[in-house]
C-alpha positions, -999 to +999 in steps of 0.1 A: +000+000+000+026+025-014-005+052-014-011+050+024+028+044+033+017+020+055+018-019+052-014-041+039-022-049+072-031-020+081-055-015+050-091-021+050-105-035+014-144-034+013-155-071+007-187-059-010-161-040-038-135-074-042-139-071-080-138-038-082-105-037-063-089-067-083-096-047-117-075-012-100-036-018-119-027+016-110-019+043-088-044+064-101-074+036-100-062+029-059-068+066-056-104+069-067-108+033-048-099+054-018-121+083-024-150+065-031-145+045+005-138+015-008-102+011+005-092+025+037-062+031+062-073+014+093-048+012+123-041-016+143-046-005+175-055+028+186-025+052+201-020+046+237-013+075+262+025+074+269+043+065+297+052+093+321+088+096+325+096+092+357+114+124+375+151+132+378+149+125+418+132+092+416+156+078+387+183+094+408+175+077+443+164+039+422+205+048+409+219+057+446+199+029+462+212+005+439+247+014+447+238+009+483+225-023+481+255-034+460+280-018+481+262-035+511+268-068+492+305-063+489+316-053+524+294-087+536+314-106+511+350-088+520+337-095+557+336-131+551+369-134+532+385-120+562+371-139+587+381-177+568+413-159+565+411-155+604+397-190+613+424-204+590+451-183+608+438-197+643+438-232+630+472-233+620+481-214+654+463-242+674+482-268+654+516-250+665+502-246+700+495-285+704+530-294+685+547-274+711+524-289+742+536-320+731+572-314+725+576-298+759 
């Protein structure tokens, strides 16, 4: 549908008119199709409203509480790493503690 710039989907042929239609070759013949009602440009669906953008201080406090939680997530995680570094320390000092108990 070149005339309309649109695809034929969105086209509407009059069943009543199908022979009509099929004889149209040109341009010119769509074009008096479409005046007389016979073929029209029928959307889809109708527009919807669109969605509000959200303001600058709600994106930017969804950005900083992001950061938050993820910054929360990596002192936990450092946290942990620290203390198996710890237990692992304390083990290996216990071992030496009980090798010397023994040897004394």
């Amino acid at each position: 549908m070149a005339t309309f710039k649109c695809g034929r989907n969105k086209a509407w042929l009059d069943p009543s008119a199908s022979a009509e239609i099929a004889k149209a070759t040109t341009r010119a013949d769509i074009r008096e199709l479409v005046d007389k009602g016979l073929i029209k440009y029928v959307p889809r669906h109708p527009w919807k409203p669109q969605k509000k953008q959200l303001p600058s201080a709600v994106v930017e406090r969804k950005v900083l509480r992001s950061r938050e939680r993820n910054r929360k997530r990596q002192v936990y995680w450092q946290r942990q790493k620290n203390l198996d570094e710890q237990r692992q320390l304390r083990d290996e000092a216990r071992v030496l503690y009980k090798e010397l108990y023994e040897t004394s």
